[in-house]
C-alpha positions in Angstrom: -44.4 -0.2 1.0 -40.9 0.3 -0.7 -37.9 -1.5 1.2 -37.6 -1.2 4.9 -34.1 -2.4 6.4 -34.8 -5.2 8.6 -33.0 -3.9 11.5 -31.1 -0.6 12.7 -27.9 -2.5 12.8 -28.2 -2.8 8.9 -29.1 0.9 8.3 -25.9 1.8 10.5 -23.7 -0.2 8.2 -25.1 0.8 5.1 -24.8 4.8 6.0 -21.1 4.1 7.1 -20.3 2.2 4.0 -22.2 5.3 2.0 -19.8 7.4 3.9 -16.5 5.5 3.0 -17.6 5.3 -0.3 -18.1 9.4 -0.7 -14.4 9.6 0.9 -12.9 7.6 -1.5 -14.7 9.3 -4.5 -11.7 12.1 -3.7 -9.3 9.3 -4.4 -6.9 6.8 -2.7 -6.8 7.2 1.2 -5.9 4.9 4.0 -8.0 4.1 6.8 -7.0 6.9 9.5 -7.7 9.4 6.9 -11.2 8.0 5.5 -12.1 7.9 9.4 -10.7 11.5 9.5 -12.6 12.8 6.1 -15.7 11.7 7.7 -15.0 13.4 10.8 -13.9 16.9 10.0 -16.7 16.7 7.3 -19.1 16.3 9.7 -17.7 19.1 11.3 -17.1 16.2 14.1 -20.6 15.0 14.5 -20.0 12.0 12.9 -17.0 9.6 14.7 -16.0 6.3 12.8 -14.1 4.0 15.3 -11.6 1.9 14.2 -13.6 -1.4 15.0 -16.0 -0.6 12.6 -14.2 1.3 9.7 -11.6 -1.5 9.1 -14.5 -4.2 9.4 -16.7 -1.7 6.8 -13.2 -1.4 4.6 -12.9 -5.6 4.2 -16.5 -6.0 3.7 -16.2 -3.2 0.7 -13.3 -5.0 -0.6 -14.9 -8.4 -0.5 -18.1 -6.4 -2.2 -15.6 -5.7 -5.1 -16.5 -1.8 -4.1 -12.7 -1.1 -3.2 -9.2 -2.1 -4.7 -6.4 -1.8 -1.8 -2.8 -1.6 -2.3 0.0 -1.2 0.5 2.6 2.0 0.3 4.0 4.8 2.6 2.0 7.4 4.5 3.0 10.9 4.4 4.7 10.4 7.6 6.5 7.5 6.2 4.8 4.3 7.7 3.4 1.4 5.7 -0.2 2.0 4.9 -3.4 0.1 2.9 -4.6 2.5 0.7 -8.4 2.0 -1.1 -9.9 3.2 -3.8 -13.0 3.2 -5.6 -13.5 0.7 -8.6 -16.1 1.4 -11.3 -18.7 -1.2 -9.1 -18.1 1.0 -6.3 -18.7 4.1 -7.9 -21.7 3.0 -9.2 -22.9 1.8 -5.9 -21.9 5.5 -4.4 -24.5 6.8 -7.2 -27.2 4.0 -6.0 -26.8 4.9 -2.4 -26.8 8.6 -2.6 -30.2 8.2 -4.1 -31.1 6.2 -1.9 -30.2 7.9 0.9 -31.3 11.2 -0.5 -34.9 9.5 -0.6 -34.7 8.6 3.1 -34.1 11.6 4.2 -36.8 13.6 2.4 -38.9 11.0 3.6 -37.7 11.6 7.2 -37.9 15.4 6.8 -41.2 15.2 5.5 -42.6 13.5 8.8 -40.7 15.5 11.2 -42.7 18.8 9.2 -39.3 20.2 8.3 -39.9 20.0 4.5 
């Protein structure tokens, strides 16, 4: 069989890191307003909580996925902003296929397909 994750806590982080990735593909955001893209792009289904999305955002960086850099917010406060590199875009592009994969395979066997 093809590859299986080797336990749901490692298919939760890789969807959310899929999902930060897809918000930054916009461009530069900080962390309130990834958690917030996902959100209302969800149409509020989907909830990132702060003790995961800033953990997600180091392990990214770490990755080499994300660049950060400190400025202002809109409503003036100091903010980390990330943004894609080229190793993250190109892991978006591996991920969406992979995820794309998973669920056909998931809507085949719930006889939705």
């Amino acid at each position: 069989m093809g590859e299986k994750p080797s336990n749901q806590g490692e298919l939760l982080r890789d969807t959310l890191d899929m999902l930060i990735l897809r918000a930054l593909q916009r461009g530069p955001l900080h962390g309130y307003a990834i958690a917030e893209f996902i959100e209302q792009t969800s149409e509020e289904v989907l909830r990132v909580e702060e003790g995961a999305l800033y953990p997600a955002l180091h392990r990214l960086e770490l990755r080499g996925w994300l660049a950060s850099k400190w400025d202002m917010s809109e409503n003036k406060r100091r903010a980390k902003y990330y943004r894609l590199t080229a190793a993250g875009r190109k892991q978006l592009v591996e991920e969406t296929a992979r995820w794309s994969r998973l669920a056909a395979a998931m809507a085949r066997v719930m006889g939705t397909a």
